[in-house]
C-alpha positions in Angstrom: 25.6 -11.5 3.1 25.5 -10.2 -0.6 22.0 -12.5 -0.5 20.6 -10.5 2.5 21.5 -6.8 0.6 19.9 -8.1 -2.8 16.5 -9.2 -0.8 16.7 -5.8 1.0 17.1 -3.9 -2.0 14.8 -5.9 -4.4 11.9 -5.5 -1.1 12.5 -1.7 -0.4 12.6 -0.7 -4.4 9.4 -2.9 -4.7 7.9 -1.7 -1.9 8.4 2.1 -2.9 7.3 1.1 -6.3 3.8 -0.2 -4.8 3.3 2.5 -2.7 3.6 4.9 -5.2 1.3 3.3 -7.7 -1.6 2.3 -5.0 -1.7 6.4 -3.8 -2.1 7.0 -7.5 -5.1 4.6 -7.5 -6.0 6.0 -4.2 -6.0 9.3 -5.8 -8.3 8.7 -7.9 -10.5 6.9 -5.9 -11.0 9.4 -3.0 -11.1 12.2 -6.1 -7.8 14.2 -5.1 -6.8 16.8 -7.8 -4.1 15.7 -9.7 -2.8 19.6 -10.2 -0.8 19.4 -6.7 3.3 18.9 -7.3 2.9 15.7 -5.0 0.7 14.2 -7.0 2.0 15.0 -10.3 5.2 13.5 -9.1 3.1 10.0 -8.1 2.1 10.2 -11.6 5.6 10.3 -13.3 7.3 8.5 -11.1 4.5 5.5 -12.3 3.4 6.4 -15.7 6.3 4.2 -17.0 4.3 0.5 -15.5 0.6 1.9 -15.6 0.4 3.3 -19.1 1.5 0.0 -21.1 -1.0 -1.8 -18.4 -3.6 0.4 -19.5 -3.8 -1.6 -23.1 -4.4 -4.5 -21.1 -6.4 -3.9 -18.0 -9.2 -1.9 -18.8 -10.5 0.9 -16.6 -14.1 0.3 -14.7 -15.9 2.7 -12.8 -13.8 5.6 -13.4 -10.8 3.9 -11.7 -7.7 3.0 -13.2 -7.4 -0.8 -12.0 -4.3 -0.9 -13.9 -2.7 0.8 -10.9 -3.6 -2.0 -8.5 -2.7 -5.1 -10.9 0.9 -3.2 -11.6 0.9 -2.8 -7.6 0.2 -6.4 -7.6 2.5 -7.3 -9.9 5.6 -5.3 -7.9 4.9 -7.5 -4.5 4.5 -10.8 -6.9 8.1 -9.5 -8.0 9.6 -9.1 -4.4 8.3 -11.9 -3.0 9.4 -14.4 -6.1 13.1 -12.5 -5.9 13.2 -12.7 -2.3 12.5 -16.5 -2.0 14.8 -17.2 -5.1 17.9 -15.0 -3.2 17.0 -17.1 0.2 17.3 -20.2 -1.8 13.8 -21.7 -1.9 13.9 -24.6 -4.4 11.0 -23.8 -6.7 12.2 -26.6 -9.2 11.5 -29.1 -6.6 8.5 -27.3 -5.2 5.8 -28.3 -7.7 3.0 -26.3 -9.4 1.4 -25.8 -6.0 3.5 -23.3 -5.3 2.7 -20.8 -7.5 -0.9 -20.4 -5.5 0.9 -19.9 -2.7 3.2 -17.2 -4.1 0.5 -15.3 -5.7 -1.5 -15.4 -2.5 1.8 -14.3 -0.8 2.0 -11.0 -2.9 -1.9 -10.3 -2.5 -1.8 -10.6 1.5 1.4 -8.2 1.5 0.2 -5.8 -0.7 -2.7 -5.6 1.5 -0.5 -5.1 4.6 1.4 -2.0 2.5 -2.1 -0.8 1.9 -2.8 -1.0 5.4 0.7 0.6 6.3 0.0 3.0 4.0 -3.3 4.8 5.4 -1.5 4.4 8.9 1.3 6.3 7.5 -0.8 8.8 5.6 -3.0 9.2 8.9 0.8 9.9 10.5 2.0 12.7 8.2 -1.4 14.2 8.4 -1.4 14.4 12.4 1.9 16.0 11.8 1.6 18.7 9.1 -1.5 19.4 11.0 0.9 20.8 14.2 3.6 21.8 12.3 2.3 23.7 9.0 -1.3 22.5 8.2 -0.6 24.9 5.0 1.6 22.8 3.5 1.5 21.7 -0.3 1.4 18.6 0.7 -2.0 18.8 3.3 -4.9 18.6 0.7 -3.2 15.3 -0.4 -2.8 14.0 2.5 -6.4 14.8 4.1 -7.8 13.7 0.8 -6.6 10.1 1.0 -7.0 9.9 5.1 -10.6 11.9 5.4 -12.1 8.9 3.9 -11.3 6.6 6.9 -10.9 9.1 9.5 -14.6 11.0 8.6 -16.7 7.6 10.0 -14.4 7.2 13.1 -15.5 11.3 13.9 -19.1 10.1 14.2 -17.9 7.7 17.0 -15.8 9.1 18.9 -15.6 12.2 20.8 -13.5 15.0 20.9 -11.6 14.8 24.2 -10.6 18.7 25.4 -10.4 20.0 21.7 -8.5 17.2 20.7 -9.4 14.8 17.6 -8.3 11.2 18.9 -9.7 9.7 15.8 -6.5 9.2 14.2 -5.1 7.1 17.4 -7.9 5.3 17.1 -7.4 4.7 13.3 -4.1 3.3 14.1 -5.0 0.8 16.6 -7.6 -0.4 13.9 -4.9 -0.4 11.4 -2.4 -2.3 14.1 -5.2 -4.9 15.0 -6.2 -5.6 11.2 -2.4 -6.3 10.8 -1.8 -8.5 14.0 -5.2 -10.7 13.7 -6.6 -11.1 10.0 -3.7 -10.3 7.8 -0.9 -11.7 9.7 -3.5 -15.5 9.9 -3.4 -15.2 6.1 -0.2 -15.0 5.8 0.5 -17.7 8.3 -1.9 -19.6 6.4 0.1 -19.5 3.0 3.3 -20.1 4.8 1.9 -23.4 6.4 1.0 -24.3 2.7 4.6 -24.5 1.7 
C-alpha cells in the first residue's frame, strides 16, 4: 500500500515537473511572450533544473533544448522509481534493460506531450466561452494556434462553430491509441 502512494506521488510530482518544463520549451518555440504572469511562473517554477542544464546542453536554433533533456530526464526519473517501488529486479535484469528504460521515459514523455496540447486545446475551448479575456488566453492560444491553424484550412465551420479543436482531439486520442501506445507495448515485450 505505502508502495502504491510512493509510485503515485513520485509519477504525479514528475509528471507536473515535465509538463512545466516542456510548456517552457513550447514557449519558446511557438514565440509566446514571456511577460505574462503564467509564463513567468513556468519559468521559476523550472529555472532551478534548466539553468545548471544550460552549462551542459547547449542551445540550437534559438531553442533551449535544455528544457526537453531535463523533461527527459523527470520521466527517466519516474519510470526508474516506479519500477524500483513495484519491485522489478534490475540487479538480475542485465544491461539490456537500461535501453528499455530509456526508451520507456522517451515514449511517455511523448504521450505527456501529446496530453498536453490536448489539454492546452481544452482550456482554450473553455476560456474561450467563459472569459476569452483572461490572462491566461494569449498563452494558451499561443501554444494551441500552432496545431489548430492547419486543421482550420480543412475543416469547415459548422453554423458559426470552430470544430477544429474536436477534431484535434481525436487526432491526439488516435496518435495515443495506435503509434504511441505500439511503442510502448513494444518496450514492455522487451522486458
Amino acid at each position: 500500500m505505502i508502495a502504491g502512494a510512493l509510485t503515485f506521488l513520485a509519477q504525479t510530482l514528475g509528471n507536473l515537473f515535465a509538463i512545466a518544463v516542456l510548456l517552457r520549451f513550447m514557449m519558446q518555440l511557438f514565440r509566446v511572450p514571456f511577460r505574462n504572469p503564467f509564463a513567468q511562473f513556468i519559468v521559476a517554477v523550472t529555472d532551478f533544473a534548466v539553468k545548471p542544464l544550460r552549462r551542459v546542453v547547449p542551445g540550437f536554433a534559438g531553442l533551449d533544448w535544455a528544457c526537453l533533456v531535463a523533461a527527459f530526464l523527470a520521466e527517466f526519473a519516474v519510470v526508474l522509481v516506479s519500477y524500483w517501488l513495484d519491485g522489478f529486479p534490475f540487479a538480475l535484469a542485465g544491461g539490456g534493460v537500461w535501453p528499455v528504460m530509456l526508451g520507456l521515459a522517451a515514449v511517455r514523455l511523448l504521450s505527456l506531450t501529446v496530453y498536453l496540447v490536448i489539454g492546452l486545446t481544452l482550456v482554450r475551448a473553455l476560456l474561450s466561452w467563459v472569459n476569452a479575456h483572461s490572462p491566461l488566453m494569449p498563452v494558451v492560444y499561443e501554444l494551441t494556434e500552432p496545431f489548430l491553424a492547419p486543421l482550420r484550412r480543412i475543416v469547415p465551420m459548422v453554423a458559426n462553430v470552430d470544430l477544429t479543436p474536436l477534431v484535434l482531439f481525436i487526432i491526439g486520442q488516435l496518435i495515443l491509441m495506435l503509434p504511441i501506445m505500439a511503442l510502448e507495448r513494444a518496450l514492455l515485450g522487451a522486458l
